[in-house]
C-alpha positions as CSV (number, residue, x, y, z in Angstrom):
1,X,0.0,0.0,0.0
2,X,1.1,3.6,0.4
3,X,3.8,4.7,2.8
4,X,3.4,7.5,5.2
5,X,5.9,10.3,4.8
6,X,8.6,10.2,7.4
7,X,7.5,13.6,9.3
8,X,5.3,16.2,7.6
9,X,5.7,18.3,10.5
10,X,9.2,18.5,10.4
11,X,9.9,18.6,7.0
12,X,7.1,22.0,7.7
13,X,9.2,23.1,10.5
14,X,12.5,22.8,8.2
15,X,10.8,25.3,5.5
16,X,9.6,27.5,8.2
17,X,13.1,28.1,9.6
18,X,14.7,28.9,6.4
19,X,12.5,31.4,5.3
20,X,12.8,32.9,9.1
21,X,16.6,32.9,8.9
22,X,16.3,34.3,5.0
23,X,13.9,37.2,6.0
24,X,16.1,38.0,9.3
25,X,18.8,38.3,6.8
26,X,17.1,40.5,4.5
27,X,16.2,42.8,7.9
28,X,19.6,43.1,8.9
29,X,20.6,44.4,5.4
30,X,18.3,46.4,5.1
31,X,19.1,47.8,8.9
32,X,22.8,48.0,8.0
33,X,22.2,50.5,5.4
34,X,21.8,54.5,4.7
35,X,18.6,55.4,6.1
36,X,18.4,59.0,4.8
37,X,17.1,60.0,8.2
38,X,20.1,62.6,8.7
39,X,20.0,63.5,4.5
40,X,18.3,67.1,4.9
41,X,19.3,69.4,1.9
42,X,15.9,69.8,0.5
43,X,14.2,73.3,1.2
44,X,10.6,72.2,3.2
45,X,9.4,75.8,2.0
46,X,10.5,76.4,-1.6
47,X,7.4,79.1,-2.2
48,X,7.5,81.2,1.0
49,X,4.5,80.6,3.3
50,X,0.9,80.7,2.0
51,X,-0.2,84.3,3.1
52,X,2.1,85.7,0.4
53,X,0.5,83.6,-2.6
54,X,-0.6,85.6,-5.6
55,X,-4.2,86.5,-6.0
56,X,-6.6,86.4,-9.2
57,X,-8.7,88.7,-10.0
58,X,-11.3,89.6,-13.0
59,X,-10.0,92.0,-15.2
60,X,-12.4,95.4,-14.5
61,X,-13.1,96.1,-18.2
């Protein structure tokens, strides 16, 4: 007749811990790197602050 497999479970288990080790891997490389927290450099305000913006208005005639 048909054999059971020696451990489903285990072979399970097996899978489970190499994609846990893979993905801490990928973590940790992704944790080693340049984060750009300290980057700066861009201006937040390029246009000055909104009171200033330009109005439209209909042209009178």
């Amino acid at each position: 007749m048909s054999e059971p497999n020696p451990s489903p479970s285990a072979e399970e288990d097996d899978v489970k811990r190499k994609f846990r080790e893979a993905l801490e891997r990928k973590q940790a490389h992704a944790r080693s790197g340049s984060s750009h927290e300290t980057g700066g450099g861009k201006n937040q305000h390029a246009h000055g602050p909104a009171a200033n913006k330009r109005t439209f208005r209909r042209k009178s005639g």
